[in-house]
N, CA, C and O atoms as a Tripos MOL2 file, in Angstrom:
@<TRIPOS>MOLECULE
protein
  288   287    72     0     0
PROTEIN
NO_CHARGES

@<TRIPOS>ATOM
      1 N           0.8080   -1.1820    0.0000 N.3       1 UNK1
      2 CA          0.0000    0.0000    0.0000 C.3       1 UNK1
      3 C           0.8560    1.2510    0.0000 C.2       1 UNK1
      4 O           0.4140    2.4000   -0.0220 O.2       1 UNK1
      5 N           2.0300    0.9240    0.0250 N.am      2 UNK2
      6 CA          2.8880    2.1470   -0.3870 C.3       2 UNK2
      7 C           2.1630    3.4040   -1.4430 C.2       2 UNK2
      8 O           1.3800    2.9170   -2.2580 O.2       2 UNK2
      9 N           2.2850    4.5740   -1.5070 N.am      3 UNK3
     10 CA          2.4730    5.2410   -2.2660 C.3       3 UNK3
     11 C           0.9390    5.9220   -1.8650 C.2       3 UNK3
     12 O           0.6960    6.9710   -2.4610 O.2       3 UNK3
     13 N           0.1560    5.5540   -1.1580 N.am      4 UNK4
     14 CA         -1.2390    5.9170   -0.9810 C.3       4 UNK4
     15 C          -1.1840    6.5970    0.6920 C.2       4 UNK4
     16 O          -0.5610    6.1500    1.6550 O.2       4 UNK4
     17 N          -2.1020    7.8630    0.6130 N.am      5 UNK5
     18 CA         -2.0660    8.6600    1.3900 C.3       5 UNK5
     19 C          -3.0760    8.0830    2.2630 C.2       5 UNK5
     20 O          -3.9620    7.3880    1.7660 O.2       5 UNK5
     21 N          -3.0270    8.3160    3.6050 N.am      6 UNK6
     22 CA         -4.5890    7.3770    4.7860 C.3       6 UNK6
     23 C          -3.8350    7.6050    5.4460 C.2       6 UNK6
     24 O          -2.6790    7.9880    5.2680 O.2       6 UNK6
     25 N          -4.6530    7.3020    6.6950 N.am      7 UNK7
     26 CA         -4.4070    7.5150    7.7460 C.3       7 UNK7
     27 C          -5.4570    6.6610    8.7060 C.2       7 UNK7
     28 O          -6.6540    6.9480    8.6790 O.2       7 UNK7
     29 N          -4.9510    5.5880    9.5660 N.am      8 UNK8
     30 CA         -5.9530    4.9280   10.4630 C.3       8 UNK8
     31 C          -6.4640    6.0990   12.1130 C.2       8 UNK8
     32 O          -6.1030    6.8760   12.9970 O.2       8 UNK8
     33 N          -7.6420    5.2670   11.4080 N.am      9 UNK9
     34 CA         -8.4920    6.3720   12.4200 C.3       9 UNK9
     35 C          -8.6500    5.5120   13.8450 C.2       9 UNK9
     36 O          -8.2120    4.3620   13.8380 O.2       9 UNK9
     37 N          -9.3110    6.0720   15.1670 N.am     10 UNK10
     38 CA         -9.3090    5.3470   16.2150 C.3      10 UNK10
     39 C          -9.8790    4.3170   16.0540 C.2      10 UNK10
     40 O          -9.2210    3.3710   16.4880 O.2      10 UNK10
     41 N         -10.8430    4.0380   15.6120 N.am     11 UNK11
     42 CA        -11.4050    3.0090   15.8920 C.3      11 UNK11
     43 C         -10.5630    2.2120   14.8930 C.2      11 UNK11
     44 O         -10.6140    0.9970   15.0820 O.2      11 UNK11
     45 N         -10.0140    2.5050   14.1590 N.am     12 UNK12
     46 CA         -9.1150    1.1260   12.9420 C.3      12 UNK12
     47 C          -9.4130    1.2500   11.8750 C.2      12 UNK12
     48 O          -8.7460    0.5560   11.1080 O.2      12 UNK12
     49 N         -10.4030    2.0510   11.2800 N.am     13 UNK13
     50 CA        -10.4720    2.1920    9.8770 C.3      13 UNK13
     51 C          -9.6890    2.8310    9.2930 C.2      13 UNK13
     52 O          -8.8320    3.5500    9.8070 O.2      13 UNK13
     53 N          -9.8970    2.6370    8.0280 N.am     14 UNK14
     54 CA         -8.8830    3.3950    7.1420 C.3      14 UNK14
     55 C          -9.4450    4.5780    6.5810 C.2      14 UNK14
     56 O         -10.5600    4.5970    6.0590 O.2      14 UNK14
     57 N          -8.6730    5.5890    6.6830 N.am     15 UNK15
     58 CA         -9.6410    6.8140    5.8000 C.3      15 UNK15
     59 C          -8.3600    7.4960    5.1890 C.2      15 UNK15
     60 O          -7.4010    8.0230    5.7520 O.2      15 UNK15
     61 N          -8.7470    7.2610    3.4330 N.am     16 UNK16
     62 CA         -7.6970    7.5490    2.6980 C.3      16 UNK16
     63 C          -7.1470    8.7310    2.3510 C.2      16 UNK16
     64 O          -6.0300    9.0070    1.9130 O.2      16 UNK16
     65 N          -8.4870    9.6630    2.7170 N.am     17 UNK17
     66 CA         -8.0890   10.9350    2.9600 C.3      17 UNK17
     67 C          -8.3730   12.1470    1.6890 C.2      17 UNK17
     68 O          -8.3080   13.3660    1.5320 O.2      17 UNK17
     69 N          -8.7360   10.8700    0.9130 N.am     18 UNK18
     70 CA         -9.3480   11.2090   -0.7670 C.3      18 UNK18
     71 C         -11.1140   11.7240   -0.2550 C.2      18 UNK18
     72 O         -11.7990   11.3660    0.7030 O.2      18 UNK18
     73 N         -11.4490   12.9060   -1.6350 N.am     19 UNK19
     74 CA        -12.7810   13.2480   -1.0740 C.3      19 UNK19
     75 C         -14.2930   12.2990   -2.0600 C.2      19 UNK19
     76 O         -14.2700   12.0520   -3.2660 O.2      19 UNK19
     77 N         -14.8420   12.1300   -1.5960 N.am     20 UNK20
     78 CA        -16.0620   11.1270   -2.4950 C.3      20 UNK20
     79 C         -15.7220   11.6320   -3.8960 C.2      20 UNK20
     80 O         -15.2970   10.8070   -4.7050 O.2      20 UNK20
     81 N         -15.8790   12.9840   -4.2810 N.am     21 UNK21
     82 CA        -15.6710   13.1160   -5.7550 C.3      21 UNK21
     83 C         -15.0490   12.9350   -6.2760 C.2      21 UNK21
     84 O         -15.1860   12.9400   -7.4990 O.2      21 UNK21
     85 N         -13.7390   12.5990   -5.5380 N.am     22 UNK22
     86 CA        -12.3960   12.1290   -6.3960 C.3      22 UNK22
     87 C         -12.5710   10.5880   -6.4140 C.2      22 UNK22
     88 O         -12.1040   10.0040   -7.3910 O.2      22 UNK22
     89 N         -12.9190   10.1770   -5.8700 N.am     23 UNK23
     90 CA        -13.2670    8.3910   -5.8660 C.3      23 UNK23
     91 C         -14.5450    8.3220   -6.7020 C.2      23 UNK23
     92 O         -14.8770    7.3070   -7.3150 O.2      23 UNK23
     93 N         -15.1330    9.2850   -6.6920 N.am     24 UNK24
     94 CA        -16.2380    8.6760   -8.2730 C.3      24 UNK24
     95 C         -15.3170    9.3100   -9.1770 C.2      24 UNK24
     96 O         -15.5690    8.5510  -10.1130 O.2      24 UNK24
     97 N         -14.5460   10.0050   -9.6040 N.am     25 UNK25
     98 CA        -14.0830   10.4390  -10.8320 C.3      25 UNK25
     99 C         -13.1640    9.6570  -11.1060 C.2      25 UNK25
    100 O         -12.8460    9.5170  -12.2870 O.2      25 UNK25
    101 N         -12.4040    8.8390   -9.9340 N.am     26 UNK26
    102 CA        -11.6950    7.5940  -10.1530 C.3      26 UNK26
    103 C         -12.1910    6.4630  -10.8330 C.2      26 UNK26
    104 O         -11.4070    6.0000  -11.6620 O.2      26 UNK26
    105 N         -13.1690    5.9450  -10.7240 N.am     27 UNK27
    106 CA        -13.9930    5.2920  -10.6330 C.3      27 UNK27
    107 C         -14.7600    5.1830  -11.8980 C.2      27 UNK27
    108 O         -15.0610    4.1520  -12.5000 O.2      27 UNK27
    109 N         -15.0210    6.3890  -12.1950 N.am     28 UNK28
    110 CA        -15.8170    6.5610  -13.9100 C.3      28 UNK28
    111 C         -14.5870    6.5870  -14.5410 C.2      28 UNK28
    112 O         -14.5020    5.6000  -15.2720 O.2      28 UNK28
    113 N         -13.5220    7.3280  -14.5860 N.am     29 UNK29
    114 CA        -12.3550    7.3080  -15.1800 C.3      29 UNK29
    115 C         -11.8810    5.3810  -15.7130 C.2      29 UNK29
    116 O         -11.3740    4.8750  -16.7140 O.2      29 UNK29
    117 N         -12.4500    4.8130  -14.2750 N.am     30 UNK30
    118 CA        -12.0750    3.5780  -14.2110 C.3      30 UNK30
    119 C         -10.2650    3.1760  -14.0660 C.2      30 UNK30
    120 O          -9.6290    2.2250  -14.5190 O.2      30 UNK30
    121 N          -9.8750    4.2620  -13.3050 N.am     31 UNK31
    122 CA         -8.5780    4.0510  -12.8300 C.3      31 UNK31
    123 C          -8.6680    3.1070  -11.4750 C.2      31 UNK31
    124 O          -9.4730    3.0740  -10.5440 O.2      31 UNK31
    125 N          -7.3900    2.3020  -11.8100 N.am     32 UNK32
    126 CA         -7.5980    0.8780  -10.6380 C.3      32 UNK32
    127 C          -7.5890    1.9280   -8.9050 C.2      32 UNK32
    128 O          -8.2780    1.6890   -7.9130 O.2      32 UNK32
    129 N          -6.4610    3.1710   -9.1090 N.am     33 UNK33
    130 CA         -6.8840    3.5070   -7.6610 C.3      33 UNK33
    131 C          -8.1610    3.2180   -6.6200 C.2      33 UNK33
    132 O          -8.2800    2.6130   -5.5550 O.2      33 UNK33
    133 N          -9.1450    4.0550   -7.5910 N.am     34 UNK34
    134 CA        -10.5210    4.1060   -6.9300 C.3      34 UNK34
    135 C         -11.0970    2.3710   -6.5720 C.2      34 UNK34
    136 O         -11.4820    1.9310   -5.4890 O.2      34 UNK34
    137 N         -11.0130    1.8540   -7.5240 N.am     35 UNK35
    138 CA        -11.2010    0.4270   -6.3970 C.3      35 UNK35
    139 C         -10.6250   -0.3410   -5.6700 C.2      35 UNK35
    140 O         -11.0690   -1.2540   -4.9730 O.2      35 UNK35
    141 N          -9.2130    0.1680   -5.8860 N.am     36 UNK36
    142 CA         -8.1220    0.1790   -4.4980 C.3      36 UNK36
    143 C          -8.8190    0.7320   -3.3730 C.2      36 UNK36
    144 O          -9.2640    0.0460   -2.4530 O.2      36 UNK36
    145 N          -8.9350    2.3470   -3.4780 N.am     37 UNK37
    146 CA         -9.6640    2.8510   -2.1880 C.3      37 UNK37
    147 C         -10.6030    2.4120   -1.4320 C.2      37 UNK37
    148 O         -10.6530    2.5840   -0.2140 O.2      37 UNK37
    149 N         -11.7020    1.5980   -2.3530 N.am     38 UNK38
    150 CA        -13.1230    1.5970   -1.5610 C.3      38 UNK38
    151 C         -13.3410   -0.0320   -1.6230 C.2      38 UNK38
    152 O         -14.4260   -0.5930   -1.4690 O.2      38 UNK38
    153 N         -12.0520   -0.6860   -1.8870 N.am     39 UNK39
    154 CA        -11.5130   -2.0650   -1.2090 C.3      39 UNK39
    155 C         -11.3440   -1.6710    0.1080 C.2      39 UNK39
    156 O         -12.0320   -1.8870    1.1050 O.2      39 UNK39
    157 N          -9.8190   -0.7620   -0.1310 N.am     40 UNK40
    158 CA         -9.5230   -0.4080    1.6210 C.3      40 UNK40
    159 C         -10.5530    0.0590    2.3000 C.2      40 UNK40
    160 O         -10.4520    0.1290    3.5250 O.2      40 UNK40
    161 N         -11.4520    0.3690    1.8100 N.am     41 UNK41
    162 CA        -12.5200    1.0330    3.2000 C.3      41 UNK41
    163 C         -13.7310   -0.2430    3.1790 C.2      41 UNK41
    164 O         -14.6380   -0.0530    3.9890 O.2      41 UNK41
    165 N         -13.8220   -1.3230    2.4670 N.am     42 UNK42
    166 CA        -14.5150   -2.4000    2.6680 C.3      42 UNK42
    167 C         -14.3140   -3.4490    3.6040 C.2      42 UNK42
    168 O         -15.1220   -4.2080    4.1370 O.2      42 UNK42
    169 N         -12.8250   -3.3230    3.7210 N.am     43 UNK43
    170 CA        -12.0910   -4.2440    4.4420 C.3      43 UNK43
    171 C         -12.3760   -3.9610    5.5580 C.2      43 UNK43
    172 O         -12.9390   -4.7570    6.3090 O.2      43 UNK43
    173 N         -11.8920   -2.2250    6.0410 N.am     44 UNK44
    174 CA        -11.7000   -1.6030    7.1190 C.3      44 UNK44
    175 C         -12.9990   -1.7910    8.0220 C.2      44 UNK44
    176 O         -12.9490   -2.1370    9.2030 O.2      44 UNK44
    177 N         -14.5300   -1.4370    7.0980 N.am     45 UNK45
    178 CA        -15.6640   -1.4670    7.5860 C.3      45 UNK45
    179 C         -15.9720   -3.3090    8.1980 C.2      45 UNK45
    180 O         -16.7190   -3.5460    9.1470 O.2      45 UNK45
    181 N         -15.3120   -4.2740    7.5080 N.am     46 UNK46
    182 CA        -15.7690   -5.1690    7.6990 C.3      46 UNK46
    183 C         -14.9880   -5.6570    9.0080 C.2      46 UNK46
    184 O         -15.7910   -6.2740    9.7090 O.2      46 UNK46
    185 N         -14.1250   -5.6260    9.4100 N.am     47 UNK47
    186 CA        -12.8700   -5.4770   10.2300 C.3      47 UNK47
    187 C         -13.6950   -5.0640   11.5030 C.2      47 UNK47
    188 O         -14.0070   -5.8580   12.3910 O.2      47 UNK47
    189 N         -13.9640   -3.9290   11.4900 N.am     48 UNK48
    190 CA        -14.3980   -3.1890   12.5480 C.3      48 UNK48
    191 C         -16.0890   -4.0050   13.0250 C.2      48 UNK48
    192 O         -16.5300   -4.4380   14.0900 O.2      48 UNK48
    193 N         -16.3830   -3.9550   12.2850 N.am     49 UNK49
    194 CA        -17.5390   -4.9750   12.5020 C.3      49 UNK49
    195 C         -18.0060   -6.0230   13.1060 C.2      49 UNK49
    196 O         -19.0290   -6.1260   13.7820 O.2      49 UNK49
    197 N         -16.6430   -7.3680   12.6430 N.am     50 UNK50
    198 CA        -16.9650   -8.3780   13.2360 C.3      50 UNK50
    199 C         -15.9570   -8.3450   14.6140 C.2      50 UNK50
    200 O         -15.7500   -9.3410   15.3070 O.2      50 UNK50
    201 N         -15.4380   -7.1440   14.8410 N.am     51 UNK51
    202 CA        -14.3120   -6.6710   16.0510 C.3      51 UNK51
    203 C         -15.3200   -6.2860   16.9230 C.2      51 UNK51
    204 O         -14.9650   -6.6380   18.0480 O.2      51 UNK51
    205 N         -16.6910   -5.5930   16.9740 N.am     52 UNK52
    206 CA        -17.7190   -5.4620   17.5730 C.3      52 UNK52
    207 C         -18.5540   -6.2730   17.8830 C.2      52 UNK52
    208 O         -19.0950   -6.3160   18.9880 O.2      52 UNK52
    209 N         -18.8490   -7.2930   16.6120 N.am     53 UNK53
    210 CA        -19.3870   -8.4190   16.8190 C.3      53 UNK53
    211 C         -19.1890   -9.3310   17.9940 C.2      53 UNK53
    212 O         -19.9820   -9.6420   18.8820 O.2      53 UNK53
    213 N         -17.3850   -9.8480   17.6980 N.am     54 UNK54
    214 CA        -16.9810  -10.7510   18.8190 C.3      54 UNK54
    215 C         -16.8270  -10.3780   20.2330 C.2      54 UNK54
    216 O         -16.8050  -11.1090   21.2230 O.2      54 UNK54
    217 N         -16.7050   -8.8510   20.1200 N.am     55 UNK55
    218 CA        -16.6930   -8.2430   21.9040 C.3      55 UNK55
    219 C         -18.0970   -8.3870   22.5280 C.2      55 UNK55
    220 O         -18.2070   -8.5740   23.7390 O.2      55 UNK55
    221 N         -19.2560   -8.2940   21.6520 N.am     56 UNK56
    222 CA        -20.4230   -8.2570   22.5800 C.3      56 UNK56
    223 C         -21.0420   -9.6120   22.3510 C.2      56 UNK56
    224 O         -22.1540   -9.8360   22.8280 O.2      56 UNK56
    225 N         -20.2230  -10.7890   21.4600 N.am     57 UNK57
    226 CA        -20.5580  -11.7620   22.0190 C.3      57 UNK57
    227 C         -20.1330  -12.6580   23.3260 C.2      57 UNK57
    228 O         -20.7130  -13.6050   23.8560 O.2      57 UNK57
    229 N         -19.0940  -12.1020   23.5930 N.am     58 UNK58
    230 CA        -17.9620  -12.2910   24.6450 C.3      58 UNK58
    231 C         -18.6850  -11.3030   25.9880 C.2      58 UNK58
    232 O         -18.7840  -11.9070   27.0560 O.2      58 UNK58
    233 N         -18.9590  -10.4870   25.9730 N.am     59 UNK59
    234 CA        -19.8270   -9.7580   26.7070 C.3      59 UNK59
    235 C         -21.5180   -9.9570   27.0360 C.2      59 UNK59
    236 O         -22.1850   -9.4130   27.9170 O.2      59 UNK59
    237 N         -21.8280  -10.6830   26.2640 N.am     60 UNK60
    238 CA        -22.8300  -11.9460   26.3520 C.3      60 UNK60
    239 C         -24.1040  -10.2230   25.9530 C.2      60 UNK60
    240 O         -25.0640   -9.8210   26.6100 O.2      60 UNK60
    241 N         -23.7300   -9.8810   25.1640 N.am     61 UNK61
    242 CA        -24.6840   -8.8520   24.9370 C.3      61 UNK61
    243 C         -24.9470   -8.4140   23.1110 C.2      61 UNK61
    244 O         -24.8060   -7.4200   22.3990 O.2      61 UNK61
    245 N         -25.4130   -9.8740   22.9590 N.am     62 UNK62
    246 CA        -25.1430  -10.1750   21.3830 C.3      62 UNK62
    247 C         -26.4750   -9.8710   20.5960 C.2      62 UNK62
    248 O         -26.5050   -9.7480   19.3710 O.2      62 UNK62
    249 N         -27.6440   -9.7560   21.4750 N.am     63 UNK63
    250 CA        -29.2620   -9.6490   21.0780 C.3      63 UNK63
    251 C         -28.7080   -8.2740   20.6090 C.2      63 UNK63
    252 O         -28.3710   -8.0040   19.4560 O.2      63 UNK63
    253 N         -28.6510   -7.0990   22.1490 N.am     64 UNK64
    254 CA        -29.1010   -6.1300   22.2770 C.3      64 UNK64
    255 C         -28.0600   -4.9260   20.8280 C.2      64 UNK64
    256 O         -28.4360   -3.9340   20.2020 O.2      64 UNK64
    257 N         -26.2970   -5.9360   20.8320 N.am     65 UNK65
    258 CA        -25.5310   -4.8560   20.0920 C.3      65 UNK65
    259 C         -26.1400   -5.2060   18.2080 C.2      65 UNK65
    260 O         -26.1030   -4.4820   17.2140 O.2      65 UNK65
    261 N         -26.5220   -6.2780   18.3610 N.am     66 UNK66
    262 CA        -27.2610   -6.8330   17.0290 C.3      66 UNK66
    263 C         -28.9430   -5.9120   16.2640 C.2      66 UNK66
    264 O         -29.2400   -5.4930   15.1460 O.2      66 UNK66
    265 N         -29.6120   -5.9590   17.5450 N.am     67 UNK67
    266 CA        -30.7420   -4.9480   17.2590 C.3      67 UNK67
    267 C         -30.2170   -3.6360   17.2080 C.2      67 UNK67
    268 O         -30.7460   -2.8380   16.4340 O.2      67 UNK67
    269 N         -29.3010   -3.3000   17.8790 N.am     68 UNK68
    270 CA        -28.8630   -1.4610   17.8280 C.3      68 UNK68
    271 C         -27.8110   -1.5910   16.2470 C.2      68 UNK68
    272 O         -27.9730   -0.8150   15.3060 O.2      68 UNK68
    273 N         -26.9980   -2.4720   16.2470 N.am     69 UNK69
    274 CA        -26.1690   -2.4150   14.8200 C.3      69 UNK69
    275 C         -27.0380   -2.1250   13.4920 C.2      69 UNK69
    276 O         -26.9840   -1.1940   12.6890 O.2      69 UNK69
    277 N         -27.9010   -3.3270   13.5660 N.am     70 UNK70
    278 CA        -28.9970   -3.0630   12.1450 C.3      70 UNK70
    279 C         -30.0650   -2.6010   12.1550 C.2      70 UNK70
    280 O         -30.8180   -2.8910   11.2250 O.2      70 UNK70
    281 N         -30.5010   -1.7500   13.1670 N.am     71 UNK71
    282 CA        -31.6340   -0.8450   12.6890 C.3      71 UNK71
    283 C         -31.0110    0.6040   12.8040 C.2      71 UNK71
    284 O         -31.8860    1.4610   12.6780 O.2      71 UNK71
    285 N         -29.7890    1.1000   13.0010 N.am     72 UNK72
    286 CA        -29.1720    2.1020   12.8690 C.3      72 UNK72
    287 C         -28.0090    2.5510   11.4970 C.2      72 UNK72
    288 O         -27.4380    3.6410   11.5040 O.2      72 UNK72
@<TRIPOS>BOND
     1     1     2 1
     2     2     3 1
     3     3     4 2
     4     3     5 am
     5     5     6 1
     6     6     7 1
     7     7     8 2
     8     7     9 am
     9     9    10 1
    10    10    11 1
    11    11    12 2
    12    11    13 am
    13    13    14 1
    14    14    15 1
    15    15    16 2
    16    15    17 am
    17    17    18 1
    18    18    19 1
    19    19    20 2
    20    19    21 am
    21    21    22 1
    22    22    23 1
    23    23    24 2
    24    23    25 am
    25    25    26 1
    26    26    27 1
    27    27    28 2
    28    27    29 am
    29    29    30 1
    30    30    31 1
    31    31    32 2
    32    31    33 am
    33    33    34 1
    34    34    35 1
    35    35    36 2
    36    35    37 am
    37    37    38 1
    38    38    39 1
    39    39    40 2
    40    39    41 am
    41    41    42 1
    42    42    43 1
    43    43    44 2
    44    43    45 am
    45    45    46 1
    46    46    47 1
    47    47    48 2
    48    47    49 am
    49    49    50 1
    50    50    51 1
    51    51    52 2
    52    51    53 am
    53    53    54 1
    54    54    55 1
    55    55    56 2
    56    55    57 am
    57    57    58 1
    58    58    59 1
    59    59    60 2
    60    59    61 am
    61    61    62 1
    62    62    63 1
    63    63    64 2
    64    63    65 am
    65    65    66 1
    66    66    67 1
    67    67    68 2
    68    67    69 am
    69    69    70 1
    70    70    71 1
    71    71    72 2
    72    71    73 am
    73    73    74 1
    74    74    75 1
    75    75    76 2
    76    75    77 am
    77    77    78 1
    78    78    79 1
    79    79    80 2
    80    79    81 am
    81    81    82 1
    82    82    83 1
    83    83    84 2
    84    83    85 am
    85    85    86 1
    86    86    87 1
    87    87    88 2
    88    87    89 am
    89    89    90 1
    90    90    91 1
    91    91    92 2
    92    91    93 am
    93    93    94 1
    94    94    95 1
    95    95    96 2
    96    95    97 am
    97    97    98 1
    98    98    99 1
    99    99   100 2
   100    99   101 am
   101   101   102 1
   102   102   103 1
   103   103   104 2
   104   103   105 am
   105   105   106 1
   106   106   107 1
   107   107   108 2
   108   107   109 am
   109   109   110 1
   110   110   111 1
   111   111   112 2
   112   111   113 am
   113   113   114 1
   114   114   115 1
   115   115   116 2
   116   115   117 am
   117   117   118 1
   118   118   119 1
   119   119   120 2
   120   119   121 am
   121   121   122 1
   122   122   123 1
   123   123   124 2
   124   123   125 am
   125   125   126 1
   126   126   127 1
   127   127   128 2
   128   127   129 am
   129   129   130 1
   130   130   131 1
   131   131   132 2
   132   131   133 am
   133   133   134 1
   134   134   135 1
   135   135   136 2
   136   135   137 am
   137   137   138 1
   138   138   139 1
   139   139   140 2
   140   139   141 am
   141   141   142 1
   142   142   143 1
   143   143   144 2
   144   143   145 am
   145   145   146 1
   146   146   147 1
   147   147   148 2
   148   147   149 am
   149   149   150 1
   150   150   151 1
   151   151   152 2
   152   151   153 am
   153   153   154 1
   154   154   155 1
   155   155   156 2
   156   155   157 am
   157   157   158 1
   158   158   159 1
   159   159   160 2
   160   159   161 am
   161   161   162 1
   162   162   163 1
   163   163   164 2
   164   163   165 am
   165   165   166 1
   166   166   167 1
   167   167   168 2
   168   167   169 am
   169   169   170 1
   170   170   171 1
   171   171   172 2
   172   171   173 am
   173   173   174 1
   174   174   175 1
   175   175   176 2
   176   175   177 am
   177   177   178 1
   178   178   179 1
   179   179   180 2
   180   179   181 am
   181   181   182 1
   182   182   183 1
   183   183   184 2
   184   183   185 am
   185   185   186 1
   186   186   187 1
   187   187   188 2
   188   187   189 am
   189   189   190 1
   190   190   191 1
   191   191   192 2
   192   191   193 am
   193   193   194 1
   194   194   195 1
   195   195   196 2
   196   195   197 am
   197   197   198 1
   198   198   199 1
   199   199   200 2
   200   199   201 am
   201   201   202 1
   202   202   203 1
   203   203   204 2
   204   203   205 am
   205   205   206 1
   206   206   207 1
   207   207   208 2
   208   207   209 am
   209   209   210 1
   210   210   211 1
   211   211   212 2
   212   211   213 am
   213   213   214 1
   214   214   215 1
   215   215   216 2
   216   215   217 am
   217   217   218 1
   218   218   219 1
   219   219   220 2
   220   219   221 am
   221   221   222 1
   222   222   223 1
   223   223   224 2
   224   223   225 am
   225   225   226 1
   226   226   227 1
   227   227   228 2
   228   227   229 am
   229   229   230 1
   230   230   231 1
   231   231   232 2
   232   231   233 am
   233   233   234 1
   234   234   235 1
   235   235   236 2
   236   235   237 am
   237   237   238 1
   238   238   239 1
   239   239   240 2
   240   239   241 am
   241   241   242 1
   242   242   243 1
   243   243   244 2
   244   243   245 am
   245   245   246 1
   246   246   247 1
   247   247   248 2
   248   247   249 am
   249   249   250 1
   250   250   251 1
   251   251   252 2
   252   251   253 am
   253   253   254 1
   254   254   255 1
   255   255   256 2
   256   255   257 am
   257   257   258 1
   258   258   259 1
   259   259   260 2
   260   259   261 am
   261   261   262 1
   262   262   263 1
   263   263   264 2
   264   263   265 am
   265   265   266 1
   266   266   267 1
   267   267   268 2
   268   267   269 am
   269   269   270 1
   270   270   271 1
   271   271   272 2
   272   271   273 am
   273   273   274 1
   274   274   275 1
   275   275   276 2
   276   275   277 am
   277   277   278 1
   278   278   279 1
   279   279   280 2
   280   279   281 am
   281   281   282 1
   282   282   283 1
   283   283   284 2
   284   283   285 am
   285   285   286 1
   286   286   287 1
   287   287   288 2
@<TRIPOS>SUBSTRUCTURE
     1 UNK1         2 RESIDUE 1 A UNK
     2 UNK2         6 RESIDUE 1 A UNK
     3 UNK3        10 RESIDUE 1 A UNK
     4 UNK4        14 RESIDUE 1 A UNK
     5 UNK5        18 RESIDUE 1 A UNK
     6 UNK6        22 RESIDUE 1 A UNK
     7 UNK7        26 RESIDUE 1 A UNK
     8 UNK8        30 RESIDUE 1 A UNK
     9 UNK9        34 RESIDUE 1 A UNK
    10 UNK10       38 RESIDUE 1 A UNK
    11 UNK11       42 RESIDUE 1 A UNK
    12 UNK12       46 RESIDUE 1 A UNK
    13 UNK13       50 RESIDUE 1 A UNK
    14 UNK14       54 RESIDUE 1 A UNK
    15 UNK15       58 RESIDUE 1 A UNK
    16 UNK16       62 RESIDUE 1 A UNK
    17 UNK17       66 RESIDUE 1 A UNK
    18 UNK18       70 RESIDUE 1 A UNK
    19 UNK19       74 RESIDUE 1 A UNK
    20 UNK20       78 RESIDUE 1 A UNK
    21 UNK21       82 RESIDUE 1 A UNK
    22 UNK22       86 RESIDUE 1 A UNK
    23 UNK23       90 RESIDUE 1 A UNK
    24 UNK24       94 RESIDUE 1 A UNK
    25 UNK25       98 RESIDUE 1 A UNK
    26 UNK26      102 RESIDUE 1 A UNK
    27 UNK27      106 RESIDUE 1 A UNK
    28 UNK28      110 RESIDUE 1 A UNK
    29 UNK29      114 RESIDUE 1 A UNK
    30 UNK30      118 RESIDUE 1 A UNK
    31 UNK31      122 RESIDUE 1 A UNK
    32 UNK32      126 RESIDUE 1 A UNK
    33 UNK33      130 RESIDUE 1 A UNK
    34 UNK34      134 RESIDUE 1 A UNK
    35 UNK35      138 RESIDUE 1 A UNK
    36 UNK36      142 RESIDUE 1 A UNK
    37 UNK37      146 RESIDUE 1 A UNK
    38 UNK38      150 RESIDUE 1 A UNK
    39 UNK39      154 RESIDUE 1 A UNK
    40 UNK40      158 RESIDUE 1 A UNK
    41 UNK41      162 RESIDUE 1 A UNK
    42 UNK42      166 RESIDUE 1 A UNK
    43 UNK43      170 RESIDUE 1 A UNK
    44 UNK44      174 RESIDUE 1 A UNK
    45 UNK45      178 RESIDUE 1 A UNK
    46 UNK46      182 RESIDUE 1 A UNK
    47 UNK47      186 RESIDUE 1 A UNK
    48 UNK48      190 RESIDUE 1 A UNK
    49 UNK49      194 RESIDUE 1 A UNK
    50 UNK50      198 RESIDUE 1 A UNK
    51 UNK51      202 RESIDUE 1 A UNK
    52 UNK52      206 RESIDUE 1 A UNK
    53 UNK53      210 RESIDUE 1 A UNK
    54 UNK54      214 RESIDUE 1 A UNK
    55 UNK55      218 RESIDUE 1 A UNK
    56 UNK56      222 RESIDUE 1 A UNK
    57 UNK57      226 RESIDUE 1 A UNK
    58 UNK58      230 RESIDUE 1 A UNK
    59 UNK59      234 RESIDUE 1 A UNK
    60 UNK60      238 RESIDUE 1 A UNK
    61 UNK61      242 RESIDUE 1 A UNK
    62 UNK62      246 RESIDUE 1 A UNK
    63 UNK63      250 RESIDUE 1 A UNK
    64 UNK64      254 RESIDUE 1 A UNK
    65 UNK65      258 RESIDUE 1 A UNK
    66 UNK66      262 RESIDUE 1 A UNK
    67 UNK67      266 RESIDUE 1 A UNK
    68 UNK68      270 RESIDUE 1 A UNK
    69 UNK69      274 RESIDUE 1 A UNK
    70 UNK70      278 RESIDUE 1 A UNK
    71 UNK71      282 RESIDUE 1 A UNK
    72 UNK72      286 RESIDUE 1 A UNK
């Protein structure tokens, strides 16, 4: 991932630091960057996710973080 500007945020995601319009103009352009980028932020989102997942199943509070995750 050399050569690409980001910066991990607290919680662990990645935020590349690029603005939405430049990742759709990437994107229509169809330069590989842009689906580089919004790989890295697929990953990042998914990452963080099941990192929430496994703490509040471990915390035995798996109903309540499950109903607040997907209706928000």
């Amino acid at each position: 991932m050399s050569g690409l500007k980001g910066i991990r945020l607290e919680d662990g995601t990645y935020s590349g630091g690029y603005s939405r319009a430049y990742i759709r103009h990437l994107l229509k352009a169809k330069e590989i960057l842009g689906m580089r980028l919004c790989v890295l932020h697929n990953l990042s989102y998914y990452n963080r996710l099941m990192r929430e997942m496994r703490m509040a199943i471990r915390e035995g509070r798996w109903d309540v973080w499950k109903t607040e995750a997907f209706i928000n």
